[in-house]
C-alpha positions in Angstrom: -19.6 25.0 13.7 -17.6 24.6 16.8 -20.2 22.6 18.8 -19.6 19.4 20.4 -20.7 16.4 22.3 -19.5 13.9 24.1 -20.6 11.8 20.9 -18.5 14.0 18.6 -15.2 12.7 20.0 -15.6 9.9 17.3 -15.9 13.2 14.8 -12.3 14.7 14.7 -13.7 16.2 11.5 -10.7 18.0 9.6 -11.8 20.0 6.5 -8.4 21.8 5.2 -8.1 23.9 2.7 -10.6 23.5 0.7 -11.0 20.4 0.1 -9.2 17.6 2.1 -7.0 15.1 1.3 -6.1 11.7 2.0 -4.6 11.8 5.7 -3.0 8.0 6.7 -1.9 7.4 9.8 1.1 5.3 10.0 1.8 2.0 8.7 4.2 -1.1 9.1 5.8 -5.8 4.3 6.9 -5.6 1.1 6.3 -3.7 -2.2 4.0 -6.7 -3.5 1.7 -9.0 -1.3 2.8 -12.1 -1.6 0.0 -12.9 -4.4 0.6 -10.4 -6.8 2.1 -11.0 -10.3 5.7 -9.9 -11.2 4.9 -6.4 -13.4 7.6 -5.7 -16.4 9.4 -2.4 -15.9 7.5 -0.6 -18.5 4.0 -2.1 -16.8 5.7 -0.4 -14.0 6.2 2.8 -15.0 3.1 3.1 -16.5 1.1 2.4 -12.8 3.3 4.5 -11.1 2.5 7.3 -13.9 -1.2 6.3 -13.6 -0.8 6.6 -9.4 0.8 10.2 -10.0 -1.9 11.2 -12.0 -4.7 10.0 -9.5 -2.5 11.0 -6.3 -3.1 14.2 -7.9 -6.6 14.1 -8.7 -7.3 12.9 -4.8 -4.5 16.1 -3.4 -2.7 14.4 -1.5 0.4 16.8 -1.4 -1.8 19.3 0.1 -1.8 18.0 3.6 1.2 15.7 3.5 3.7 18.0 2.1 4.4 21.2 4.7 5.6 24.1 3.2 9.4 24.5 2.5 9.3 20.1 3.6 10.2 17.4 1.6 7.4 15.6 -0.5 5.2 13.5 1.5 6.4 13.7 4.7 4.0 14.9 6.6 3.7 17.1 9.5 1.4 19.4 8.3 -0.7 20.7 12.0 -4.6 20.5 11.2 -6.5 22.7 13.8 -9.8 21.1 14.5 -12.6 21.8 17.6 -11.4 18.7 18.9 -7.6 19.4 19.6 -4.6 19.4 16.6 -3.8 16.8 14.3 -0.9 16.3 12.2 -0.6 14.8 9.0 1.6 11.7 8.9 4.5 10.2 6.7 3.4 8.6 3.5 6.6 7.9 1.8 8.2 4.2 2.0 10.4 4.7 4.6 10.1 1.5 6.8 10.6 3.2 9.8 8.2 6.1 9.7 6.2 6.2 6.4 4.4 3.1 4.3 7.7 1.1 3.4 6.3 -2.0 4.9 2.2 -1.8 4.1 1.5 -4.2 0.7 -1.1 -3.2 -1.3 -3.9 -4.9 0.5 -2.9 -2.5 3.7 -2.9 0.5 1.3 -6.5 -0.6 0.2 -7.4 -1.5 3.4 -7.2 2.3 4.6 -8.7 4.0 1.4 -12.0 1.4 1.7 -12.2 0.8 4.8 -10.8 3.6 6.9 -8.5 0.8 8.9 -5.1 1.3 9.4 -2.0 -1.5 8.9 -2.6 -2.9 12.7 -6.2 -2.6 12.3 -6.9 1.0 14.1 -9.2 2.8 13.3 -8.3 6.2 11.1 -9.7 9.4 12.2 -12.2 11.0 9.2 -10.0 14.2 8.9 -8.7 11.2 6.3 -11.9 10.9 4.0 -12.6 7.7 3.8 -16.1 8.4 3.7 -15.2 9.6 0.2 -12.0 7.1 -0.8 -14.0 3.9 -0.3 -15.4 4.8 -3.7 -12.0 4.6 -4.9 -11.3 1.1 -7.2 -9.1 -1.5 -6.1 -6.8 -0.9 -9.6 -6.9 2.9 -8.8 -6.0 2.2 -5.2 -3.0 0.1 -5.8 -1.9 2.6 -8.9 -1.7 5.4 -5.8 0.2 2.9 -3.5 2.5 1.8 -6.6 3.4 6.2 -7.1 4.0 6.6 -3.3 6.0 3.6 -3.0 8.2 5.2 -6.2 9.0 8.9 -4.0 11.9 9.3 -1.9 11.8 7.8 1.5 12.0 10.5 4.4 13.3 9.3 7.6 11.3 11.6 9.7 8.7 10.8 12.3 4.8 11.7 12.0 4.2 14.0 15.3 1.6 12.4 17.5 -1.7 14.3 17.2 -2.2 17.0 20.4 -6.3 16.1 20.7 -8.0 16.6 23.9 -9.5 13.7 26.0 -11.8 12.4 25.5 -11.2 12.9 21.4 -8.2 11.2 21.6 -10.0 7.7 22.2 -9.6 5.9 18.7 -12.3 3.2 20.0 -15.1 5.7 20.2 -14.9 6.3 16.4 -16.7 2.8 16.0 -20.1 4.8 17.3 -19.3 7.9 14.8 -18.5 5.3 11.2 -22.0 3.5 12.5 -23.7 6.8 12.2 -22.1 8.7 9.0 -19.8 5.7 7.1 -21.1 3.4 4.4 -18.2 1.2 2.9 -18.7 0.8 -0.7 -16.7 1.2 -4.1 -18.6 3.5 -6.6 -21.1 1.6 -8.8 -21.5 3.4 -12.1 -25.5 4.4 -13.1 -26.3 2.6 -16.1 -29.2 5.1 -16.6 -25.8 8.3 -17.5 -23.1 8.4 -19.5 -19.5 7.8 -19.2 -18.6 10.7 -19.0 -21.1 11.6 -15.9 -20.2 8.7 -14.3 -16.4 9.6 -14.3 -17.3 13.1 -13.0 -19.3 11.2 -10.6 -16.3 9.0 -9.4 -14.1 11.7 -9.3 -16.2 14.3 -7.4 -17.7 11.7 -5.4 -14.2 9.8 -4.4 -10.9 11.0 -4.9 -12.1 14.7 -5.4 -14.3 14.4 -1.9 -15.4 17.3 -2.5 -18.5 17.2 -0.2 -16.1 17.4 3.1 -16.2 21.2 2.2 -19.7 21.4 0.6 -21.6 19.4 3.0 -22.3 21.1 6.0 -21.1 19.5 9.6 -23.6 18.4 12.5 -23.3 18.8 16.1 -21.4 14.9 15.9 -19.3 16.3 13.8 -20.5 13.7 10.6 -21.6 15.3 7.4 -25.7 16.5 7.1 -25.8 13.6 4.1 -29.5 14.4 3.8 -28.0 18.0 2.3 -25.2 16.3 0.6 -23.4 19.3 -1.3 -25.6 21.8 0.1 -22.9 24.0 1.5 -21.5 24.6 4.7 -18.9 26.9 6.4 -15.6 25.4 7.2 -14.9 24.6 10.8 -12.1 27.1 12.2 -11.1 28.4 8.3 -13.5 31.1 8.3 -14.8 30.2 4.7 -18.2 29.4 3.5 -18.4 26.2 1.5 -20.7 27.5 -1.3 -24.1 25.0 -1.7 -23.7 22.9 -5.4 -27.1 22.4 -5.5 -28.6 25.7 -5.5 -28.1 28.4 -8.7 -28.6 30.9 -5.7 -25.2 29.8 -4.6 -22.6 27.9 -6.7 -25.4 25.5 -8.2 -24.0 25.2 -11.7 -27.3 24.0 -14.0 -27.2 27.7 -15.6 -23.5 27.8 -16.5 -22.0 26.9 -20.1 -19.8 23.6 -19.3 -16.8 25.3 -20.6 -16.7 27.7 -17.6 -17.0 25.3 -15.4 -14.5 23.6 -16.7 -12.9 26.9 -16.9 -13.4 27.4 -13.3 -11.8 24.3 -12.4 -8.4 24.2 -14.5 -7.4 27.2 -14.5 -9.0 28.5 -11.1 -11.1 32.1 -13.4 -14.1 31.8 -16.0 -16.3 34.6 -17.2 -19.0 33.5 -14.5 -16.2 34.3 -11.5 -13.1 33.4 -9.4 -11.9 30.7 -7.1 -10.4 32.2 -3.7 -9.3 30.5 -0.4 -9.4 27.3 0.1 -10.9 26.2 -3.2 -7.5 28.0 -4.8 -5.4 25.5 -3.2 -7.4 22.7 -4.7 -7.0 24.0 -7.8 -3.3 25.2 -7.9 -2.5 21.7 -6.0 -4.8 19.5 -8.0 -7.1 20.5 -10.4 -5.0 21.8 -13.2 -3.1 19.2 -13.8 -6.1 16.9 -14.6 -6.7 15.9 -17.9 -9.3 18.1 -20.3 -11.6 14.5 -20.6 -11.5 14.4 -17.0 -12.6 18.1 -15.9 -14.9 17.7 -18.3 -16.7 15.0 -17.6 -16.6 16.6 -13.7 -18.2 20.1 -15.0 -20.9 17.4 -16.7 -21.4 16.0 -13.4 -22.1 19.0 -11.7 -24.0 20.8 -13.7 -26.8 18.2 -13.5 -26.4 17.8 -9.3 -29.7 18.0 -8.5 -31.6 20.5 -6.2 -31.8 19.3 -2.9 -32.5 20.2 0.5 -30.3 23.1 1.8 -28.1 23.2 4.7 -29.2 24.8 8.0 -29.2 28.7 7.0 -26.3 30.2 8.5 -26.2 32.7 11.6 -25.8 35.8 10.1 -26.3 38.8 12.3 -28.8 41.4 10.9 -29.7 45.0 10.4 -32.4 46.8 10.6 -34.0 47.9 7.2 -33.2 51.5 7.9 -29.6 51.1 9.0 -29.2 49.0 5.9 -30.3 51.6 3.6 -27.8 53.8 5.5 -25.2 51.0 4.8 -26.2 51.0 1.2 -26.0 54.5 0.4 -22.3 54.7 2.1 -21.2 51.9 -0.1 -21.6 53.1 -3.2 -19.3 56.0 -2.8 -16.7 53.9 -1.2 -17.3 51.4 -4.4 -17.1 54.0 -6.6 -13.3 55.4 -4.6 -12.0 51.8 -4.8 -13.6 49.2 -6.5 -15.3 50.2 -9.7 -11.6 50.8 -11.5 -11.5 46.5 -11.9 -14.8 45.6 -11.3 -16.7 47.9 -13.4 -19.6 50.7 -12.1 -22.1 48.7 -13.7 -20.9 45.9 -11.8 -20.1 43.5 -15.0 -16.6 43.7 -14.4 -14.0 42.7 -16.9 -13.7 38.8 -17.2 -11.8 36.7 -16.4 -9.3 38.6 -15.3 -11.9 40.9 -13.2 -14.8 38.6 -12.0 -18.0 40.3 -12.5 -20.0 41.4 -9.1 -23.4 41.4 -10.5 -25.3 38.6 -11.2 -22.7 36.8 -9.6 -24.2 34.1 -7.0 -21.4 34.3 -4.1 -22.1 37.6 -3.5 -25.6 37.3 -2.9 -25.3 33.8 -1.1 -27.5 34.1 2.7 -23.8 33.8 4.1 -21.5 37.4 3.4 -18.3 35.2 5.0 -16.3 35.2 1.6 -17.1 38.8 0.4 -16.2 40.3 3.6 -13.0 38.1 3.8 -12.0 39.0 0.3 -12.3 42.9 1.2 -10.6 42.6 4.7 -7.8 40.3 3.1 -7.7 40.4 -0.6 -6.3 37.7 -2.4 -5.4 36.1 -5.5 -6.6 32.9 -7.8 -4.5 30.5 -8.4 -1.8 30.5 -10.5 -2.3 27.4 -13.6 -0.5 26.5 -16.2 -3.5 28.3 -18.2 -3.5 31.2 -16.0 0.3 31.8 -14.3 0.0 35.2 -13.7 -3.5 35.6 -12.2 -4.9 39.3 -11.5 -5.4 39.4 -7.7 -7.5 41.3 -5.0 -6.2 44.1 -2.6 -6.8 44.0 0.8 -8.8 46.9 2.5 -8.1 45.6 6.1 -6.1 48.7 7.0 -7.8 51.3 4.9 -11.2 50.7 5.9 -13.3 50.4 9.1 -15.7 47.6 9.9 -18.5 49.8 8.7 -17.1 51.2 5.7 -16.7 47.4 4.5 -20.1 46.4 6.1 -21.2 49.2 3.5 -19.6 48.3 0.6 -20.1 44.8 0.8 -23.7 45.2 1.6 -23.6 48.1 -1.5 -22.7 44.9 -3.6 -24.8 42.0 -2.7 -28.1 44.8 -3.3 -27.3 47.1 -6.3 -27.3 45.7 -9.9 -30.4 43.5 -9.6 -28.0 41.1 -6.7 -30.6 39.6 -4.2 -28.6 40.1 -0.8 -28.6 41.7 2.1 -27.1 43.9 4.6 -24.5 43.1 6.2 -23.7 44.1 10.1 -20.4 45.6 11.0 -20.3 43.3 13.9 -20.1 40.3 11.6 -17.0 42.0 9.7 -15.3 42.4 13.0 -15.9 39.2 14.3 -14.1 38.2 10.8 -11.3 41.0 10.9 -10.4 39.1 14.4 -10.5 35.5 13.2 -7.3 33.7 12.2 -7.0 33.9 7.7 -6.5 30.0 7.9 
């Protein structure tokens, strides 16, 4: 995932956790063009409420907000292959955030990935994804951000490497992987699938996470939500178009809906990056809305899977040695929660059989959630979620080769072994 070219210098690709978020890049006139109609307070407050809600449902507090930092300020470092970026100010300070972009500039970005001057925006902002966005829902999310506190603060120049820090050579990288276009509704669905559709397809952009990255750093469209792992975050990006992964055409709607407001369902847990999404955004969505987004993708059809990733292998008789270990060190440590018939105790304790990311060609997320543990995120459903202990000190690399190839084999799961080389190259990696 860390390949480049000199044509990926147009591909300063960041995926953050777990799902990325709108990333503007400075900005210089008034709150209104000069065209637009005087709005009554109450008309007022209700677009601003409106742009909260879809400012929300797009996360755009994830990468604009840095821990312990005021709201929308920016600053939030972005570690690409390419060099660091950092997240700019997007609050309507005149000097430093979007106090001086109208409503045409603000839709100008999100459709057409142009900045205020007429720069070009790197894609670590998804504009691939936001120029589905409406021109009402745009100016809703300008109306919201032009309604936060300003913050005088400067956005830190980004720290790229030459020649990725040459804004004209995106124009051969949007040729290649950007198609400008709002979302057109399919008569032939509903309107409830077509609002999951908008939502996962635009302001959700989820498939910067579960489309898998090229050697130009654009998105493999011809295995659109197939899956992928996440430049430099150590996390596999589950396919959505596979039951064998995180496909969802076998799961009740209600737990994927589950799943996605409250972060647990009897089918499993969200970890890592997908957590943040959820904790940042995803809860407080509306029931219609994460409803009609669980419709959505539960009918995604099958398509063709991302490249298979490199995953280091054992031999047959070394993982039958693995296997055998495995089960006692389950039994010592893991059955207690997750049940010695592997079922579990849902939600609180995802079950392990049956359960597709364990058994996924890819053992990145079960070996990180044994090395570091982890919890789900805590919702407004689910505040005080159960979480996972880490085994990074307690065990070696084989013990958790062995016990994470124990699980992705026994109880009718369809893995396979797993090499203790790949759980130290992960033990070694950075957790974010």
């Amino acid at each position: 995932m860390k390949r480049k070219s000199l044509f990926a210098l147009s591909a300063v690709v960041v995926v953050a956790a777990a799902a990325l978020v709108p990333v503007l890049w400075s900005g210089g006139d008034n709150l209104h063009n000069g065209s637009a109609m005087a709005a009554t307070p109450a008309d007022q407050a209700e677009l601003i409420k409106k742009g909260e809600y879809l400012a929300r449902a797009g996360d755009c507090i994830a990468c604009h907000t840095v821990r312990g930092g005021k709201q929308f300020a920016g600053g939030l470092p972005m570690a690409t292959p390419f060099g660091t970026m950092f997240t700019p100010n997007i609050t309507p300070d005149d000097q430093y955030g979007i106090g001086k972009w109208t409503q045409d500039d603000f839709y100008r970005a999100m459709h057409t990935g142009r900045s205020k001057d007429g720069s070009l925006l790197y894609p670590g902002f998804p504009f691939t994804s936001y120029t589905k966005v409406t021109r009402a829902d745009s100016d809703a999310i300008y109306a919201f951000l032009r309604s936060v506190p300003p913050v005088n603060v400067p956005s830190r120049p980004h720290e790229l490497k030459f020649p990725f820090n040459q804004r004209n050579m995106l124009i051969g990288w949007r040729t290649l992987f950007f198609r400008e276009g709002e979302f057109k509704p399919d008569p032939t669905k509903s309107v409830e699938w077509n609002r999951g559709a908008y939502l996962i397809e635009g302001l959700g952009h989820c498939g910067m996470c579960h489309t898998s990255i090229n050697a130009m750093g654009g998105p493999v469209n011809s295995a659109a939500f197939a899956g992928g792992l996440i430049p430099l975050q150590n996390w596999y990006a589950p396919s959505l178009t596979s039951n064998r992964e995180a496909g969802l055409g076998d799961w009740d709607l209600k737990d994927i809906a589950d799943l996605l407001k409250t972060g647990v369902s009897n089918r499993g847990a969200v970890f890592g990056p997908m957590a943040e999404v959820v904790h940042n955004s995803l809860q407080y969505m509306t029931d219609e809305d994460i409803n009609a987004m669980a419709t959505y993708l539960k009918t995604i059809p099958q398509k063709s899977e991302a490249p298979e990733p490199l995953q280091l292998e054992t031999s047959e008789k070394f993982g039958g040695e693995l296997l055998k270990q495995g089960q006692k060190i389950y039994a010592d440590n893991c059955a207690k929660c997750h049940a010695e018939n592997g079922l579990g105790m849902p939600p609180s304790f995802p079950p392990l059989a049956n359960n597709q990311s364990i058994q996924m060609p890819s053992a990145v997320n079960p070996i990180r959630m044994v090395l570091n543990g982890g919890y789900p995120p805590s919702t407004g459903a689910n505040p005080h979620p159960y979480g996972m202990p880490p085994f990074a000190q307690a065990l070696s690399n084989q013990e958790v080769a062995a016990v994470v190839t124990y699980i992705r084999m026994s109880w009718g799961n369809h893995g396979t072994a797993v090499s203790p080389q790949q759980v130290a190259d992960l033990r070694s990696a950075p957790l974010d």
